[in-house]
C-alpha positions as CSV (number, residue, x, y, z in Angstrom):
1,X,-26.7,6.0,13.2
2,X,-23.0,6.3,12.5
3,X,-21.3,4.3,10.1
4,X,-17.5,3.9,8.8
5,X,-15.6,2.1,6.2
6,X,-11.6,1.5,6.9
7,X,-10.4,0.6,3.4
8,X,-6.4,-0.6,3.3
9,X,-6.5,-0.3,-0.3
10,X,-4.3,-3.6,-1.2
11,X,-3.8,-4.7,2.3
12,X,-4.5,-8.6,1.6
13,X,-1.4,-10.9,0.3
14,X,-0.5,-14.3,-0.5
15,X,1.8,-16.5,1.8
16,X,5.2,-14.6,1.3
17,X,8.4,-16.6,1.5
18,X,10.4,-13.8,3.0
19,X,7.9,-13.9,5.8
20,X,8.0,-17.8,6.6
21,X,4.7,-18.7,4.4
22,X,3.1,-16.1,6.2
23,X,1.1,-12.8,4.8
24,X,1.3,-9.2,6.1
25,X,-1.7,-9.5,8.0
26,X,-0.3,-12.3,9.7
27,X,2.6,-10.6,11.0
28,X,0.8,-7.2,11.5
29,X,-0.1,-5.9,15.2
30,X,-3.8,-4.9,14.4
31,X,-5.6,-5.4,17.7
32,X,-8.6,-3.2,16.6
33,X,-8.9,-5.4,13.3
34,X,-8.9,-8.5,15.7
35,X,-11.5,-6.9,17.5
36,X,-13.6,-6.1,15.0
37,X,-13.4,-10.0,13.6
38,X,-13.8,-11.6,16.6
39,X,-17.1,-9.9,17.5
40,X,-18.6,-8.6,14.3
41,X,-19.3,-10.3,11.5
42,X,-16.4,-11.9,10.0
43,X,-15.6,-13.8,6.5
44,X,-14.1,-13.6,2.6
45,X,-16.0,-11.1,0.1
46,X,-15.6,-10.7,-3.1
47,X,-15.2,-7.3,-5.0
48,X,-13.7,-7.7,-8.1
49,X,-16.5,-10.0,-10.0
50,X,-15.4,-12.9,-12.1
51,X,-14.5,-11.8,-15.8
52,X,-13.4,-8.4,-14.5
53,X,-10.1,-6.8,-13.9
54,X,-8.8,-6.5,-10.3
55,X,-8.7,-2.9,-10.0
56,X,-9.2,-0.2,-7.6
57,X,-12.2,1.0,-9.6
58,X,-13.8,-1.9,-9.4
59,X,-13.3,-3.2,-6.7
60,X,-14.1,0.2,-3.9
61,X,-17.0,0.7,-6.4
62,X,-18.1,-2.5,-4.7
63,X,-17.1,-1.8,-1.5
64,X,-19.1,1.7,-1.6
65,X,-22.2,-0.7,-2.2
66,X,-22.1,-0.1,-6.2
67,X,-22.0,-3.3,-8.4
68,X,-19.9,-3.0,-11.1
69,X,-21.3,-4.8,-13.5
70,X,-24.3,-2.7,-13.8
71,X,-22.2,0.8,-12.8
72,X,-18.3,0.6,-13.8
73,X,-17.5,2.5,-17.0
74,X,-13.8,2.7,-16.3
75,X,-11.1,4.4,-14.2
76,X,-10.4,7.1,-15.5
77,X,-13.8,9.1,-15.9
78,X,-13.9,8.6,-12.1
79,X,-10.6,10.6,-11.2
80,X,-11.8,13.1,-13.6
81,X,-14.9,13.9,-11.4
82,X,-12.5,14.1,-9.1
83,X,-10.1,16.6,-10.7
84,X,-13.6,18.3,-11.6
85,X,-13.3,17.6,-15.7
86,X,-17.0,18.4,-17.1
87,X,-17.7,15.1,-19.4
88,X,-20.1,14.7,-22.0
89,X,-21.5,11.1,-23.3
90,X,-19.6,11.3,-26.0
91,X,-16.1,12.1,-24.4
92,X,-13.8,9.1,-23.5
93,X,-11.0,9.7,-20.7
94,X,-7.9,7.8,-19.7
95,X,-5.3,8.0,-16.5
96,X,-2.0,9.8,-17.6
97,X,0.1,8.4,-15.3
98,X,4.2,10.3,-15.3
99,X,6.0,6.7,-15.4
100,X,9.9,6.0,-15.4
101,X,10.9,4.2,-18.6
102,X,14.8,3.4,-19.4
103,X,16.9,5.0,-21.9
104,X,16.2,3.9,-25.3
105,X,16.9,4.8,-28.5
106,X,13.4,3.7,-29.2
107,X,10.3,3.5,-27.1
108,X,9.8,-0.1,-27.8
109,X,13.4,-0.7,-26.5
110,X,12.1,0.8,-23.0
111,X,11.3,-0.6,-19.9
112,X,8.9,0.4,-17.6
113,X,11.4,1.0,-14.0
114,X,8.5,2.9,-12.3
115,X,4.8,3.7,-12.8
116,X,5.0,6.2,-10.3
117,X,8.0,8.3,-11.2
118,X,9.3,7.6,-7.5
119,X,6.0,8.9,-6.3
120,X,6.7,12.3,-7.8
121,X,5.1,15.2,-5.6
122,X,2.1,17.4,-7.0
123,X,4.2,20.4,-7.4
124,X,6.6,18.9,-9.6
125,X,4.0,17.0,-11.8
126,X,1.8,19.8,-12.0
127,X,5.0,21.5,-13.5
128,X,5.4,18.7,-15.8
129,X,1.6,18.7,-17.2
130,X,2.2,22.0,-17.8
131,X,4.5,22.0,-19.8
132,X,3.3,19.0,-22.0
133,X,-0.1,20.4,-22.6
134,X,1.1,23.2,-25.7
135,X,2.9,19.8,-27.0
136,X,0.0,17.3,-26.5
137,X,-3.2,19.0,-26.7
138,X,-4.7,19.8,-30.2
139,X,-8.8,20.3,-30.9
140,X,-10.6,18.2,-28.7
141,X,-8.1,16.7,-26.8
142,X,-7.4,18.2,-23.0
143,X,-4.3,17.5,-20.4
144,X,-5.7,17.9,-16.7
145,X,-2.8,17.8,-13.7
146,X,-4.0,15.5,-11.0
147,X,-2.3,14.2,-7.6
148,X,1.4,12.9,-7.8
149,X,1.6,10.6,-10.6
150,X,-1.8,10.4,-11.9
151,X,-2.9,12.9,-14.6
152,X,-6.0,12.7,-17.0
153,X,-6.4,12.9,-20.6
154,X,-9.6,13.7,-22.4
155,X,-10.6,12.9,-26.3
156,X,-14.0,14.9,-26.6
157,X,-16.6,13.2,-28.7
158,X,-14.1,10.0,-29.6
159,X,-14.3,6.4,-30.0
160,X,-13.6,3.4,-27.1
161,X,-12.5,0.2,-27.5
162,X,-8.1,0.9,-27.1
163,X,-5.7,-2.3,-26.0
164,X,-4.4,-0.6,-22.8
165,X,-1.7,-2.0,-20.1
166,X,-2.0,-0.8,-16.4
167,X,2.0,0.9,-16.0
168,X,2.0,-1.4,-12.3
169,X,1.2,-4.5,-14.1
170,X,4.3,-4.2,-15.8
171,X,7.2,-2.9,-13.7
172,X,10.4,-3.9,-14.4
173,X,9.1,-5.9,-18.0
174,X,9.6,-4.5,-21.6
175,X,6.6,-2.1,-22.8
176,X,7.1,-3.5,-26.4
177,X,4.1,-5.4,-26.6
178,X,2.2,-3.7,-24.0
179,X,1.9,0.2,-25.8
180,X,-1.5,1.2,-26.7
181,X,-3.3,-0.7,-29.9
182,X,-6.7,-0.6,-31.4
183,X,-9.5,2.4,-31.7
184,X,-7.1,5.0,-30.4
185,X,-3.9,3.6,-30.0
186,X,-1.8,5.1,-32.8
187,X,-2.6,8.7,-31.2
188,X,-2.2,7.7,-28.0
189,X,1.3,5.7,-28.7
190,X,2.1,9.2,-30.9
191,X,1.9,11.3,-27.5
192,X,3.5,8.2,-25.0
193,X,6.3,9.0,-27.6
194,X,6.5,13.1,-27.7
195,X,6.5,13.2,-23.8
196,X,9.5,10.5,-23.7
197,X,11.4,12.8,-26.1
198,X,10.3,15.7,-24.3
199,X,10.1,15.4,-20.7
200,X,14.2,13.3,-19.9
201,X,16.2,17.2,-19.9
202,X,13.3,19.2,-18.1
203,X,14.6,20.8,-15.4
204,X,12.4,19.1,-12.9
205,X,13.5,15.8,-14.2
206,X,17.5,16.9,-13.7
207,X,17.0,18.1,-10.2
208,X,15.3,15.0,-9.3
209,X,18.2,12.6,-10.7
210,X,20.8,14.8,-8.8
211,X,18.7,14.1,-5.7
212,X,18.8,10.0,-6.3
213,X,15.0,10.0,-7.2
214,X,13.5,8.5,-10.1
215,X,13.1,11.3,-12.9
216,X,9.3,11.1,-14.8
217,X,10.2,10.6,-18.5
218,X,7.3,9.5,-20.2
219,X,3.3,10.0,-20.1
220,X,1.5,6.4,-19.9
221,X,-1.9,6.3,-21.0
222,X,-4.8,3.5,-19.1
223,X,-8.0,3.2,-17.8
224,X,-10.1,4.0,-20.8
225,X,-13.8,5.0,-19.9
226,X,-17.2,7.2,-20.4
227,X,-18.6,9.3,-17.9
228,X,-20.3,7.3,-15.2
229,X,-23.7,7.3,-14.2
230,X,-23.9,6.0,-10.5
231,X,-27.0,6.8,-8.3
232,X,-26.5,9.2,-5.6
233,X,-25.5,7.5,-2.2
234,X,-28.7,9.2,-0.6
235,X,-31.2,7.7,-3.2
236,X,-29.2,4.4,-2.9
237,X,-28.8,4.0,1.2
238,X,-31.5,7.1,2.5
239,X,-28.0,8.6,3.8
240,X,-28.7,12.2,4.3
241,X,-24.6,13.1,4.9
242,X,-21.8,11.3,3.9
243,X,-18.1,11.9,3.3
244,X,-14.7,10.3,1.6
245,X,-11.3,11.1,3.4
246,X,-8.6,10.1,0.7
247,X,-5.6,10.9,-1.4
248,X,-6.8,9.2,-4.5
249,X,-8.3,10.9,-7.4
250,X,-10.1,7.4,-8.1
251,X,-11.7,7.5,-4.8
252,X,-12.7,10.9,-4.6
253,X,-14.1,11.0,-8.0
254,X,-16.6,8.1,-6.5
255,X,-17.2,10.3,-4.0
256,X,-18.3,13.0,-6.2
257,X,-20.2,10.7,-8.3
258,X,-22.2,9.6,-5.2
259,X,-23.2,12.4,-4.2
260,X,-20.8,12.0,-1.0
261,X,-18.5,15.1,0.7
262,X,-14.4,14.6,-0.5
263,X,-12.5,16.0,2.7
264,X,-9.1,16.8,1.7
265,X,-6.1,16.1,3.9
266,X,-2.8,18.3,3.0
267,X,-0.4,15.9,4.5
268,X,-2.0,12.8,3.0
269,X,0.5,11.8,0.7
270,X,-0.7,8.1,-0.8
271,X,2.0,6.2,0.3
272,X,3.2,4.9,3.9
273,X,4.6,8.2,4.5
274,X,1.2,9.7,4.8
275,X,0.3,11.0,8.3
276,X,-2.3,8.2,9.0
277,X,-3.6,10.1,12.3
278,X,-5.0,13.2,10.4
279,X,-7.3,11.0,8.7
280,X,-8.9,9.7,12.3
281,X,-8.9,13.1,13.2
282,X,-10.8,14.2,10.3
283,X,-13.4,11.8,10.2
284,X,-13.9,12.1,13.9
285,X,-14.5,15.9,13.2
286,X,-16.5,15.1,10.3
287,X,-18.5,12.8,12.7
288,X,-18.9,15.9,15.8
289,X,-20.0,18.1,12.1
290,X,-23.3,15.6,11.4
291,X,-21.6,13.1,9.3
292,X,-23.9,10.3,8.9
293,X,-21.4,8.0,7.2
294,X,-17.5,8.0,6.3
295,X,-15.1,5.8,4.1
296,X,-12.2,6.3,4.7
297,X,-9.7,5.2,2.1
298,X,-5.6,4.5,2.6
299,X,-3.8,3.8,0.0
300,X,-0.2,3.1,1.8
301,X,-0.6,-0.8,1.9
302,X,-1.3,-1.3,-1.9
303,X,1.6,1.3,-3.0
304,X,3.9,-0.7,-0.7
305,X,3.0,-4.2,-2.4
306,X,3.5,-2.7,-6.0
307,X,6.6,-1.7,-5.0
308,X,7.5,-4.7,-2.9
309,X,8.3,-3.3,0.2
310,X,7.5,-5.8,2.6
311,X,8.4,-3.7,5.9
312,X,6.6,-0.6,5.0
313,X,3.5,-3.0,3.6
314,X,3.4,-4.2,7.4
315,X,4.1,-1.2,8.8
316,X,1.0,0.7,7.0
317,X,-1.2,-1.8,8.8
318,X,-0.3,-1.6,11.8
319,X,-0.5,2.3,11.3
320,X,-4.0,2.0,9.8
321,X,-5.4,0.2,13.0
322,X,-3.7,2.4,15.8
323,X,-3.6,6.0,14.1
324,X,-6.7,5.8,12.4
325,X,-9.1,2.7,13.8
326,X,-8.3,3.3,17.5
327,X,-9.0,6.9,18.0
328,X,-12.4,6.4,15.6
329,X,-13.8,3.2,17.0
330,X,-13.3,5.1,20.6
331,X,-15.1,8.0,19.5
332,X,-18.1,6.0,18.4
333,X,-18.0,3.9,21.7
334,X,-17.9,7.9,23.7
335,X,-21.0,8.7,22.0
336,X,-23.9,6.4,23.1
337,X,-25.3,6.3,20.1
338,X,-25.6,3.4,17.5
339,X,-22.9,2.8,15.6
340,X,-21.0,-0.2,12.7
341,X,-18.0,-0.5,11.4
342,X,-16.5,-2.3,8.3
343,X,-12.8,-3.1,7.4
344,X,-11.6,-4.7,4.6
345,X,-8.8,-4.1,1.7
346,X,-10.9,-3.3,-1.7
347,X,-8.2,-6.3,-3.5
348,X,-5.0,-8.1,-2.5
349,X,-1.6,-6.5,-3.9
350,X,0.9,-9.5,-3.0
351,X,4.5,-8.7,-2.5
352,X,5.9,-11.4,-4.7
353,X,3.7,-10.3,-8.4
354,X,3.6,-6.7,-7.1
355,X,0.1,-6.0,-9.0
356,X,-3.1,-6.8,-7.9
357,X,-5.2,-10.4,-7.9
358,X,-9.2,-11.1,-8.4
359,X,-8.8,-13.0,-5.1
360,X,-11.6,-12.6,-2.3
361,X,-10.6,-10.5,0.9
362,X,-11.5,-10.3,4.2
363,X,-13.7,-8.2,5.9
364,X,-15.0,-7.4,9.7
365,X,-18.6,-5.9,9.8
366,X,-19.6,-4.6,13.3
367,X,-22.2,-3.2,14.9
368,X,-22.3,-1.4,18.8
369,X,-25.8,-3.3,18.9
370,X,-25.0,-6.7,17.5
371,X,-21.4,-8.0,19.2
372,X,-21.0,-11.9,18.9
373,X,-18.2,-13.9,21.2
374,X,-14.8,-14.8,19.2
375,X,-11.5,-14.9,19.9
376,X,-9.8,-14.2,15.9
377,X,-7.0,-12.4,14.0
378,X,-8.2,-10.3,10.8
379,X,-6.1,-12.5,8.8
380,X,-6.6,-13.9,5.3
381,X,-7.2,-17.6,6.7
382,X,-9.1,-16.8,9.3
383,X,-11.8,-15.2,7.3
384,X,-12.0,-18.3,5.1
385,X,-12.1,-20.7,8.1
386,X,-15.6,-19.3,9.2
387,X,-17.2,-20.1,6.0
388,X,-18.9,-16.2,6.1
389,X,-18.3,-15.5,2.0
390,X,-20.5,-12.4,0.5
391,X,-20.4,-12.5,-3.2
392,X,-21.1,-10.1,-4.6
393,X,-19.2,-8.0,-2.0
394,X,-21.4,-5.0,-2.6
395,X,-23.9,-6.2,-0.3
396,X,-22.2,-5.1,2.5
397,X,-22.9,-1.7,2.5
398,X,-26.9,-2.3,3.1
399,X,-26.0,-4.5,6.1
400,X,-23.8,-1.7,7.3
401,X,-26.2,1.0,7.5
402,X,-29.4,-1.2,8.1
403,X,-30.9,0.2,10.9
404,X,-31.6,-3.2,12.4
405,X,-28.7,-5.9,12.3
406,X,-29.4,-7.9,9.1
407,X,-27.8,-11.7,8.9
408,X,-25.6,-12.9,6.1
């Protein structure tokens, strides 16, 4: 059997005021989303468990049928399987993401005007790292480049327990009393500070200010974790192939972690820019290769709700269910063989706090051998009005590749 996850990373909302009470999902055209919901299984999961922070990690650790309260050991060591960082036990890793802070005359003065650094490219980051590690690293402490933004930085044989602030929880806000505190903090606040005095006259900086873009002035240090331990996807689900199709470090370092294929796309950029059709392509291809199973992961919808961009945030939906659902549900049906599908965000990213929320999301589970009667949208209120709530949400995954529909 075949089997796909379509993760819109963020893609669930709150009622928006700028869109009449209404949500992105609401407003989207999805029709393959609505087909999925009215004929699959349809309801509210939840992926971020109570007591735990709504992030990414967590919660398409979940989705990929991993509970987190028995597997999560942070962000960070994740995207460093990823980046391909060998980790001991003993090592402790965080994100480096390249933020924007103001112009201070002191750190604490800052503010924190872009996690991203305008979504800086790979090239020009890679630059960057570069030419922070001499300045950062010392014995037993390691700068790796990752994609865009989102570096990693490895203390070999350290301590855990640091006070650490997400950069997206905090956009536009002071960083005074959100820098790093506790078991490392004071080295970690000591490097925040050398990059920000640093990196604001590198060259790669200047040229991007002369273009309008947001220049990436300081390192910002999060997602503090060990080296996880996650069972291989085969031992967990008997699948025999399996692959991930995403821009994201985090997701890809799941990926590795499990055991599971990462298939790279050049022109996947992260953001709604990112050529949504290449990623049906690939999986189809992956598919046609022996592909058992396939999550694809998009991150456009969640980096247009940090940022607030309500159009784009629509937009990446509605690109999501033609580019990327249509020709892959299609394929499936061409086959004649058995087949499911799941869609679903991993967490909501409203528009109007721009960072994500522990609430539940919906999801559409269907199967070629199992369709039901229904006339719905994939909307937010539509899932809770059928009463269908999973919880934990990482059940899903076994009724997706059961061999036999399974009910809720």
């Amino acid at each position: 059997m075949k089997s796909i996850v379509f993760l819109g990373d963020g893609m669930a909302d709150e009622p928006f005021g700028p869109l009449d009470g209404r949500t992105p999902l609401d407003v989207a055209n999805h029709p393959n989303m609505d087909y999925m919901a009215s004929h699959g299984y349809f309801g509210l999961a939840r992926t971020v468990p109570i007591g735990m922070p709504p992030g990414s990690d967590t919660a398409n650790l979940s989705v990929f049928g991993y509970d987190p309260k028995i597997y999560y050991s942070g962000r960070s060591p994740l995207e460093a399987a990823s980046i391909g960082i060998p980790l001991n036990g003993e090592d402790v890793t965080y994100r480096c993401n390249l933020v924007t802070l103001s112009e201070a005359d002191r750190l604490e003065d800052a503010v924190m005007l872009d996690y991203s650094s305008g979504e800086i490219t790979t090239a020009e980051s890679s630059e960057l790292i570069a030419f922070l590690k001499p300045h950062l690293e010392a014995a037993g402490r390691e700068l790796y480049a990752g994609i865009s933004y989102r570096h990693c930085l490895v203390l070999r044989n350290a301590g855990d327990g640091t006070e650490l602030t997400p950069p997206h929880d905090i956009s536009g806000k002071p960083i005074r009393d959100c820098l790093p505190r506790g078991v490392n903090g004071e080295l970690l606040l000591s490097l925040i500070r050398r990059s920000y005095e640093l990196l604001r006259d590198h060259p790669v900086n200047r040229a991007r200010v002369e273009r309008g873009l947001n220049p990436a002035t300081a390192c910002w240090f999060w997602g503090e974790g060990r080296k996880p331990a996650l069972t291989s996807f085969r031992d967990e689900f008997g699948v025999e192939r399996g692959a991930v199709i995403s821009a994201v470090d985090l997701v890809q370092g799941i990926g590795v972690c499990a055991g599971l294929e990462c298939i790279k796309i050049p022109t996947a950029t992260g953001n709604y820019r990112t050529d949504f059709a290449a990623k049906g392509r690939a999986a189809i291809e992956a598919f046609r290769s022996g592909c058992e199973f396939i999550y694809i992961h998009v991150e456009a919808p969640d980096e247009c709700g940090h940022h607030g961009e309500t159009k784009e945030k629509i937009y990446s939906i509605e690109q999501i269910d033609e580019k990327i659902m249509g020709p892959v549900l299609e394929y499936l049906r061409s086959t004649g063989e058995p087949w499911s599908a799941l869609v679903m965000p991993d967490h909501p990213t409203p528009l109007q706090k721009l960072t994500h929320t522990a609430t539940p999301v919906p999801f559409a589970l269907l199967r070629n051998d199992d369709v039901r009667e229904g006339d719905r949208r994939f909307t937010e209120t539509a899932a809770a009005e059928t009463g269908l709530f999973v919880d934990p949400a990482c059940q899903l995954m076994s009724h997706l590749l059961a061999p036999e529909p399974r009910d809720f």
